[in-house]
N, C-alpha and C positions, 0 to 999 in steps of 0.2 A: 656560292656555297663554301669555296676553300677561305673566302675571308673570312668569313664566319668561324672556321674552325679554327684559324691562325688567330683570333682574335681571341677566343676561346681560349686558349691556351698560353698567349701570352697574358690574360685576366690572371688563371688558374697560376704562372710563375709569379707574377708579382704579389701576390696574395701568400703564397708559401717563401716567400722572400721576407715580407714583412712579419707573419708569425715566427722564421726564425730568430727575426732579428730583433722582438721583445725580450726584453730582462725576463726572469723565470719569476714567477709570482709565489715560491714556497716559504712558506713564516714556520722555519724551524723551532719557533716557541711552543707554535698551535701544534698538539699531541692530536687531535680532532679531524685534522687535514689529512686523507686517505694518501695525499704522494709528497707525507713529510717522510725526508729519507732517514729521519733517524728511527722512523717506525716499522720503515722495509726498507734497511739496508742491503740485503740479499738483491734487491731491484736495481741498485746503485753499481753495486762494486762484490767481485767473487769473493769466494773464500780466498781464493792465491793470493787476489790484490793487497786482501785485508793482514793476509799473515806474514805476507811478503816486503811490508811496509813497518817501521817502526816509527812513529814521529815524523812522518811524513818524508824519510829518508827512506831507498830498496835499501834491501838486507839478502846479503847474498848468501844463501847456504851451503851450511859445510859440505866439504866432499866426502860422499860414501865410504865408510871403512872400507880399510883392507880386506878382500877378499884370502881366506885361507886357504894354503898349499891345499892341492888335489891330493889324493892319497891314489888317482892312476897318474900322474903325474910322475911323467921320468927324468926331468932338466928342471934347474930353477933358473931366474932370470940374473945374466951377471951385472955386475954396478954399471959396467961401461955396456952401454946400448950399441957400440960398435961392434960389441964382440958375442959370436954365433953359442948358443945358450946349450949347441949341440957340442959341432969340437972343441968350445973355449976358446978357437982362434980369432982371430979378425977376420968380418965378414965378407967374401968371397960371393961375387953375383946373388944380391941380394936377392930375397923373396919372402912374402908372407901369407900367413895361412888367413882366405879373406873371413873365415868364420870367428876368428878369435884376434887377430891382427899381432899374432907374434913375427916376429924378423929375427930371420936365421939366413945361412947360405943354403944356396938352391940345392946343392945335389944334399947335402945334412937333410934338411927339411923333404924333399921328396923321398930320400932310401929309408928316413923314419914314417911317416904315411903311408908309403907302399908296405912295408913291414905289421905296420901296430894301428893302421886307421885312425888313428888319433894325434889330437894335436903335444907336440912333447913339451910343453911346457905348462897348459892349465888341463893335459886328459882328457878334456873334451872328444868325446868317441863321434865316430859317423863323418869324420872328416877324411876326402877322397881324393888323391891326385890333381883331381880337378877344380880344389878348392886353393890350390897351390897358383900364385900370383906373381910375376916377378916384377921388382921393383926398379925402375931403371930413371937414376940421374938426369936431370937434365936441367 
Protein backbone atom coordinates (compact mmCIF):
# COMPACT_ATOMS: atom_id res chain seq x y z
CA UNK A 1 0.00 0.00 0.00
CA UNK A 2 2.96 2.65 1.04
CA UNK A 3 4.48 1.89 -2.46
CA UNK A 4 1.77 2.78 -4.13
CA UNK A 5 1.53 6.01 -2.35
CA UNK A 6 5.32 6.85 -2.67
CA UNK A 7 4.96 6.13 -6.14
CA UNK A 8 2.18 8.34 -6.36
CA UNK A 9 3.87 10.94 -5.40
CA UNK A 10 7.02 10.86 -6.85
CA UNK A 11 4.65 10.62 -10.50
CA UNK A 12 2.82 13.75 -8.95
CA UNK A 13 6.70 15.67 -8.41
CA UNK A 14 8.06 14.98 -11.62
CA UNK A 15 5.05 15.95 -13.42
CA UNK A 16 5.15 19.45 -11.66
CA UNK A 17 8.92 19.56 -12.33
CA UNK A 18 8.42 19.19 -15.90
CA UNK A 19 5.43 21.90 -16.11
CA UNK A 20 7.77 24.24 -14.44
CA UNK A 21 10.28 23.87 -16.42
CA UNK A 22 8.46 24.56 -20.00
CA UNK A 23 9.05 28.11 -21.59
CA UNK A 24 5.77 30.25 -20.93
CA UNK A 25 3.79 29.91 -24.11
CA UNK A 26 2.37 33.94 -24.01
CA UNK A 27 2.41 35.72 -27.68
CA UNK A 28 2.30 39.23 -26.45
CA UNK A 29 1.25 40.13 -30.10
CA UNK A 30 -2.01 38.14 -29.66
CA UNK A 31 -4.45 41.02 -27.81
CA UNK A 32 -7.14 37.75 -27.89
CA UNK A 33 -4.97 35.59 -25.35
CA UNK A 34 -6.74 36.02 -21.83
CA UNK A 35 -3.01 35.76 -19.89
CA UNK A 36 -1.30 38.30 -22.38
CA UNK A 37 0.19 40.50 -19.64
CA UNK A 38 -0.06 43.61 -21.47
CA UNK A 39 -3.97 43.15 -21.20
CA UNK A 40 -3.77 42.49 -17.36
CA UNK A 41 -0.98 43.99 -16.23
CA UNK A 42 -2.37 44.49 -12.76
CA UNK A 43 -1.90 40.26 -12.64
CA UNK A 44 1.84 40.72 -13.54
CA UNK A 45 3.29 43.46 -11.49
CA UNK A 46 1.62 46.09 -8.51
CA UNK A 47 1.22 49.46 -8.74
CA UNK A 48 4.63 49.92 -6.46
CA UNK A 49 6.51 47.98 -8.88
CA UNK A 50 5.22 49.88 -11.79
CA UNK A 51 5.86 53.43 -10.36
CA UNK A 52 8.86 52.36 -8.56
CA UNK A 53 10.51 51.52 -11.77
CA UNK A 54 11.71 53.90 -14.56
CA UNK A 55 13.09 52.12 -17.58
CA UNK A 56 13.74 49.26 -15.96
CA UNK A 57 15.97 50.97 -13.24
CA UNK A 58 14.28 51.45 -8.99
CA UNK A 59 13.79 54.80 -8.45
CA UNK A 60 14.23 55.72 -5.02
CA UNK A 61 11.93 58.46 -3.57
CA UNK A 62 12.35 61.55 -2.27
CA UNK A 63 12.34 61.91 1.47
CA UNK A 64 9.29 63.47 3.02
CA UNK A 65 9.40 67.12 3.80
CA UNK A 66 10.37 68.80 6.68
CA UNK A 67 7.88 68.41 9.21
CA UNK A 68 6.94 72.15 10.80
CA UNK A 69 8.00 73.49 14.23
CA UNK A 70 5.09 72.52 16.85
CA UNK A 71 3.62 75.55 18.07
CA UNK A 72 3.53 73.27 21.98
CA UNK A 73 6.89 72.80 21.14
CA UNK A 74 9.33 74.31 23.88
CA UNK A 75 13.23 73.35 22.51
CA UNK A 76 14.43 73.19 18.87
CA UNK A 77 16.81 70.72 17.67
CA UNK A 78 20.74 72.16 17.76
CA UNK A 79 23.07 71.70 14.62
CA UNK A 80 25.40 69.39 16.84
CA UNK A 81 23.32 66.10 17.76
CA UNK A 82 25.81 65.96 20.72
CA UNK A 83 24.40 68.64 22.39
CA UNK A 84 21.10 68.42 24.83
CA UNK A 85 18.25 70.41 22.76
CA UNK A 86 17.21 71.26 26.67
CA UNK A 87 20.44 72.90 28.47
CA UNK A 88 22.39 73.45 25.22
CA UNK A 89 25.12 71.65 26.81
CA UNK A 90 26.95 68.57 25.82
CA UNK A 91 24.99 65.48 26.35
CA UNK A 92 25.41 64.13 29.93
CA UNK A 93 23.87 60.13 30.41
CA UNK A 94 22.10 59.99 27.33
CA UNK A 95 18.42 59.16 26.96
CA UNK A 96 15.44 59.39 24.63
CA UNK A 97 11.87 59.78 24.44
CA UNK A 98 10.91 56.09 22.77
CA UNK A 99 7.62 57.89 21.35
CA UNK A 100 9.34 60.51 19.29
CA UNK A 101 13.31 59.41 19.42
CA UNK A 102 14.59 62.79 20.65
CA UNK A 103 18.13 62.54 22.65
CA UNK A 104 18.67 64.91 25.35
CA UNK A 105 20.41 64.21 29.00
CA UNK A 106 18.62 62.02 31.33
CA UNK A 107 17.83 64.29 34.22
CA UNK A 108 16.96 67.52 31.20
CA UNK A 109 14.51 65.09 29.60
CA UNK A 110 12.91 63.51 32.76
CA UNK A 111 12.43 67.05 34.91
CA UNK A 112 10.82 68.23 31.40
CA UNK A 113 8.22 65.13 31.16
CA UNK A 114 7.57 65.07 34.74
CA UNK A 115 6.78 68.82 34.44
CA UNK A 116 4.92 69.23 30.93
CA UNK A 117 4.02 65.50 29.84
CA UNK A 118 5.33 66.16 26.65
CA UNK A 119 8.05 65.63 24.47
CA UNK A 120 10.22 69.25 24.52
CA UNK A 121 11.21 69.17 21.35
CA UNK A 122 8.14 68.06 18.68
CA UNK A 123 5.17 68.70 21.82
CA UNK A 124 3.93 65.67 21.41
CA UNK A 125 1.54 65.43 24.46
CA UNK A 126 0.70 61.97 26.50
CA UNK A 127 4.29 61.21 26.80
CA UNK A 128 5.09 59.76 30.52
CA UNK A 129 8.27 59.09 32.49
CA UNK A 130 7.99 55.81 31.40
CA UNK A 131 8.41 56.54 27.94
CA UNK A 132 11.82 57.89 28.97
CA UNK A 133 14.86 55.34 27.69
CA UNK A 134 18.30 55.52 28.46
CA UNK A 135 20.85 55.24 25.95
CA UNK A 136 23.95 53.45 26.96
CA UNK A 137 27.45 53.08 24.70
CA UNK A 138 28.74 50.26 24.15
Amino acid sequence: MWSLVVLAIRVLLTESRTECSRPSTIDPSDPSDPSNPSEYPDRYTSAEERLATNHGKRVVPPPPPAMAPSKDAMYTLPKDPRVCPICRQKIVNPAMVSRTGIVSCYRCLFLHIEQHSSCPVTGRGGVTKHDVRRLISG
